[in-house]
N, C-alpha and C positions, 0 to 999 in steps of 0.2 A: 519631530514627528507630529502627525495631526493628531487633534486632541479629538474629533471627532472618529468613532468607527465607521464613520458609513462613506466620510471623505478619503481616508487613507484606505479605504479596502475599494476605492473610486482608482484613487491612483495607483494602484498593484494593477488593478484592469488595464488602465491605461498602457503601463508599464510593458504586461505580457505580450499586449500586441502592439507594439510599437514597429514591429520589423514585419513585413505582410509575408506569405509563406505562401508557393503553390499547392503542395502537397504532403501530405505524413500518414505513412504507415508503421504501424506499431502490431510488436506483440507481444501481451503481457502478463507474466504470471506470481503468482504470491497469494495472500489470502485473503481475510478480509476488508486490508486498508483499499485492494483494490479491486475485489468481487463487482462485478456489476450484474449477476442476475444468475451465474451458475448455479449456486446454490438452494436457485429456485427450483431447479431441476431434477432436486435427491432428496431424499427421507432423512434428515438435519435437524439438529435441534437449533442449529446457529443459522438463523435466517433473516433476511432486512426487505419481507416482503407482503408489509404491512405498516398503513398509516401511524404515525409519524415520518418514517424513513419516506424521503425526496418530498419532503414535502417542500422544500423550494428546488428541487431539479425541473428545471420550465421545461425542458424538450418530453416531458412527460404530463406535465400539467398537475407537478404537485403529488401524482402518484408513484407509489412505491415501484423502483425498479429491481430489486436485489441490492442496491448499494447502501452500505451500512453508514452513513451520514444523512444531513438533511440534504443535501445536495452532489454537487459533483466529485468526482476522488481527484488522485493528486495526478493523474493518468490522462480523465478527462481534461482536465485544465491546461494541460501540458498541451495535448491533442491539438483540443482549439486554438490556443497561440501559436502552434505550429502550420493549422491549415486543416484541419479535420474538426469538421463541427460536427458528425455522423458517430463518432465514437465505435471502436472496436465490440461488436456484438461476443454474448457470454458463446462458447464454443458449444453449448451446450444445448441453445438454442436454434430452432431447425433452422437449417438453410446458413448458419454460421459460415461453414467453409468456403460457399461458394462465391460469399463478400469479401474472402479474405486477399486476394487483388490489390483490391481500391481499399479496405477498412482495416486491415488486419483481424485479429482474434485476443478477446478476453480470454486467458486459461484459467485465469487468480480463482479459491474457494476459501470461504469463512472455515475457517479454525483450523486449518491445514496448516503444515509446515515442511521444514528442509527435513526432517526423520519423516516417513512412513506410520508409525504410533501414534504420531502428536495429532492428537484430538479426537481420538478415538470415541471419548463418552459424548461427543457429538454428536456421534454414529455415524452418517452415509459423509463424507469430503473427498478431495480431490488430492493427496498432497504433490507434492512438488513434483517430486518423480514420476508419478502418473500425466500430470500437466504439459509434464513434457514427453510422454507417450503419443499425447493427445495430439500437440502437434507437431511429431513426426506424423502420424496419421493424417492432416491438414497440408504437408507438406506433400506428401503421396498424391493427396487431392491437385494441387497444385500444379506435380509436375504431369500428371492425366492431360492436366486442361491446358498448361503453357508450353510443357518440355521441358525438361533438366536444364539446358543452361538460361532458359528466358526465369524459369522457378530460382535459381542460384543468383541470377544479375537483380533479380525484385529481391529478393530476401538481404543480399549485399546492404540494400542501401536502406532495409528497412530498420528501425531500432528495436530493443525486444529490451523490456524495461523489467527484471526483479525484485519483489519486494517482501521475503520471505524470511523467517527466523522470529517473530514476533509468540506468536503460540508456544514454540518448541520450548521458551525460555520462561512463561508463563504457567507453563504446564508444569516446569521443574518447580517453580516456585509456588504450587499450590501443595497444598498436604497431602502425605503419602496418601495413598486408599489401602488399608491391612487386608483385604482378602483378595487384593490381585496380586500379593507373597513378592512385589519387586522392591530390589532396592533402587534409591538414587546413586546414579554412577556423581562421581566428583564433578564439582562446576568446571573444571580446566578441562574433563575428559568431553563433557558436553561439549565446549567450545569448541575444540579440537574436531570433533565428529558435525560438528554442523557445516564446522568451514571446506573442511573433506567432504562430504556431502556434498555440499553445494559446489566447490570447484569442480569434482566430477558431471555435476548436470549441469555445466556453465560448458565445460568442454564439449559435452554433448550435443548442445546447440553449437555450438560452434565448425566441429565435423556434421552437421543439418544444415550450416550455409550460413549461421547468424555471423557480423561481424562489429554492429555497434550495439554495445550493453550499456544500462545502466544499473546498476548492484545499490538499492537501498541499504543500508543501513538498522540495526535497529531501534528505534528510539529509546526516550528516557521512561520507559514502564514503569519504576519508582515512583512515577512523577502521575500516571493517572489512576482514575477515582477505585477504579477495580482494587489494585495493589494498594491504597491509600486503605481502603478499608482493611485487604484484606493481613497490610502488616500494621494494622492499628496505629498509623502516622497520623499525626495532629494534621490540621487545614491548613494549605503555605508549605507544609513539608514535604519532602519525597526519603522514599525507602531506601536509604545509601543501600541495601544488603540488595536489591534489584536491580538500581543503577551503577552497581561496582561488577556484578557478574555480567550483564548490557556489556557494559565500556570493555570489560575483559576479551568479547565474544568481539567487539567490534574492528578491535587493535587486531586479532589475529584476522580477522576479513579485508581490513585495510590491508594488511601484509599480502594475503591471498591476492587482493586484485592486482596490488604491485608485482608481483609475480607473473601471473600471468600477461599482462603487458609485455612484459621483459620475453615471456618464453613463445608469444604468437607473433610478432612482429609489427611492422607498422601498416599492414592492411587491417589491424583488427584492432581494437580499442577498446576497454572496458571503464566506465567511469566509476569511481566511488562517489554515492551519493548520501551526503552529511547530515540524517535526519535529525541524528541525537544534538549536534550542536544547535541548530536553526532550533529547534522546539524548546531547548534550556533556554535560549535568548529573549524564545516568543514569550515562555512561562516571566522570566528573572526581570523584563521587560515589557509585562503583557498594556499595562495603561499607556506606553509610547505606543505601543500597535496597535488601540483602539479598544479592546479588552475591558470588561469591569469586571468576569470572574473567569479569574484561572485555574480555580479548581473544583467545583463544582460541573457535573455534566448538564448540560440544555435538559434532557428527557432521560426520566429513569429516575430520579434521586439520586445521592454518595451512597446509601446503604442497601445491601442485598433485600429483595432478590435484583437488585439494576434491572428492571421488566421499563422498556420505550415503548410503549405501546397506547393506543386511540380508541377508544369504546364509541358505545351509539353517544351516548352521552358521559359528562365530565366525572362523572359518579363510577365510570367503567375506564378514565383513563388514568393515565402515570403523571407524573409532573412535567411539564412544560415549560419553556423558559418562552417570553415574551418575543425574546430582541435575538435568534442568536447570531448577528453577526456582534455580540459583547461579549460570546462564551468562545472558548478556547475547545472545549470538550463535548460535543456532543452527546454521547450518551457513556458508561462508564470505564468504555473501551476504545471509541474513535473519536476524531476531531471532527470538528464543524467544518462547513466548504469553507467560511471565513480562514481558519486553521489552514486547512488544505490549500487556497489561493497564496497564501502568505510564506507555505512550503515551496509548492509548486515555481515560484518567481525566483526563490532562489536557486532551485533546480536549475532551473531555464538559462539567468542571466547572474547569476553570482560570482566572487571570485574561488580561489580554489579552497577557500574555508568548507565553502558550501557543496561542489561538484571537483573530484581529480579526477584527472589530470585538466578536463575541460569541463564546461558547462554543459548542458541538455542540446544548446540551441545550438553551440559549434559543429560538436556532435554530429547534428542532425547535417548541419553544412558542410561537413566534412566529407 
């Protein structure tokens, strides 16, 4: 591995576009690993749309798009290696649908999830459910302006990327609140109800016309600064009690997309995408990746209140990390584009450690 981060996150660039691509249309929904700008749209307490956030996203010139990183997510990355440097506009944004053609549509909302409840004390989000209302709506758009089978033959070969269950499993894991009078149902019954959930709105799209998925995973939560503080894990450690109910949720999803393969046939394809493993490796292995803190986020500090935020002056901002393509973690919740690039390539070109049954890029060739 390069000992330098700036060489090896040189050669991941390299790497993604090695193979040149005419075209890629995506549609993509989940929450805030891959929000790009919905959430600017709604009365949210969970918002990425304000300096710090993109402050290296260049096709913006450094300013804040809605995306909860300093840079691009794992969607964008993916996009550009594919053939789309334009990136799928937030649906929410006017004139979204009518891009949706040549760019596809962002659905993804910070702090949503696969359950309808999950992230309520946020207030206004989008969750899963709804996302995928939104574009049957865009689909309607669609068939207005192409016609039902020209709308079915573009949707055939476009891919619709999920990346949801992150919140739902965060929310379990934060302390009751006693005056909303509920209880926590069991982590098995969770798991169980998410993956249900989400098969059901996986089928959904798919009687909509969708036929290549890619089904994120969820990562190792244990492992970042939020949960770190908030199950009082020393620095270097992660929350077995986080990362055991994860892996639980994840086993039964992998089973789920196995399933479904088997019961849609071979015109339709669902990939399992392997977050939780690729981010242990990047963590277990961060100084071969270029890394000098894996556990620390770029902006925000370890300790509550985690506020990324940029005042007139430094007397009005949060903490800053100098370099972050050496952090792992953005701010207490998401990864740095560094992070995201190093995800993103194995999505793309990995073996099936990383993407099942195929990679991103087959996928797309497919």
């Amino acid at each position: 591995m390069a000992s330098s981060p700036c060489l090896y996150l040189l050669l991941i660039v390299l790497s993604l576009w090695a193979i040149p691509c005419l075209s890629y249309t995506s549609f993509i929904f989940g929450d805030s690993l891959a929000d790009v700008g919905n959430n600017d749209y709604l009365l949210t307490l969970s918002r990425a749309d304000s300096p710090p956030y993109g402050i290296d996203f260049t096709p913006s010139g450094g300013r804040p798009t809605g995306r909860f990183t300093n840079g691009r997510t794992i969607s964008d990355i993916i996009g550009e290696a594919l053939g789309d440097s334009s990136f799928p506009p937030p649906y929410l944004a006017p004139n979204a649908a009518e891009n949706s053609k040549h760019r596809g549509i962002n659905f993804a909302s910070g702090a949503s999830g696969i359950l309808d409840e999950t992230g309520s004390l946020f207030l206004e989000r989008i969750p899963l459910g709804q996302q995928i209302n939104y574009f049957e709506e865009a689909r309607n758009h669609m068939v207005e302006k192409m016609g039902e089978n020209h709308t079915s033959e573009f949707l055939r070969k476009a891919v619709f990327s999920i990346a949801s269950g992150s919140n739902d499993i965060l929310n379990y894991l934060e302390p009751s609140i006693p005056f909303l009078g509920r209880d926590k149902m069991h982590a098995s019954v969770l798991q169980d109800t998410m993956v249900s959930n989400l098969t059901t709105y996986l089928k959904r799209l798919h009687e909509l016309g969708a036929r290549k998925f890619v089904v994120v995973d969820v990562g190792p939560l244990g492992c970042i600064p939020y949960v770190r503080a908030l199950k009082l894990v020393s620095k270097g450690r992660c929350s077995p009690t986080a990362n055991k109910l994860v892996q639980g949720y994840n086993t039964k999803l992998r089973r789920g997309i196995y399933e479904l393969n088997r019961e849609m046939g071979p015109e339709t394809m669902f990939i399992y995408a392997n977050s939780y493993d690729i981010v242990i490796d990047l963590m277990r292995n961060s100084r071969q990746y270029g890394f000098v803190n894996a556990n620390d986020p770029c902006c925000g500090g370890s300790f509550p209140p985690f506020l990324c935020f940029r005042g007139v002056d430094a007397t009005e901002s949060s903490f800053l990390c100098e370099n972050r393509t050496e952090y792992v973690f953005w701010d207490a919740y998401h990864p740095t584009e560094a992070t995201n690039l190093l995800i993103a390539s194995r999505f793309l070109d990995g073996d099936a450690s990383a993407a099942f049954p195929v990679n991103v890029r087959k996928l797309y060739e497919a």
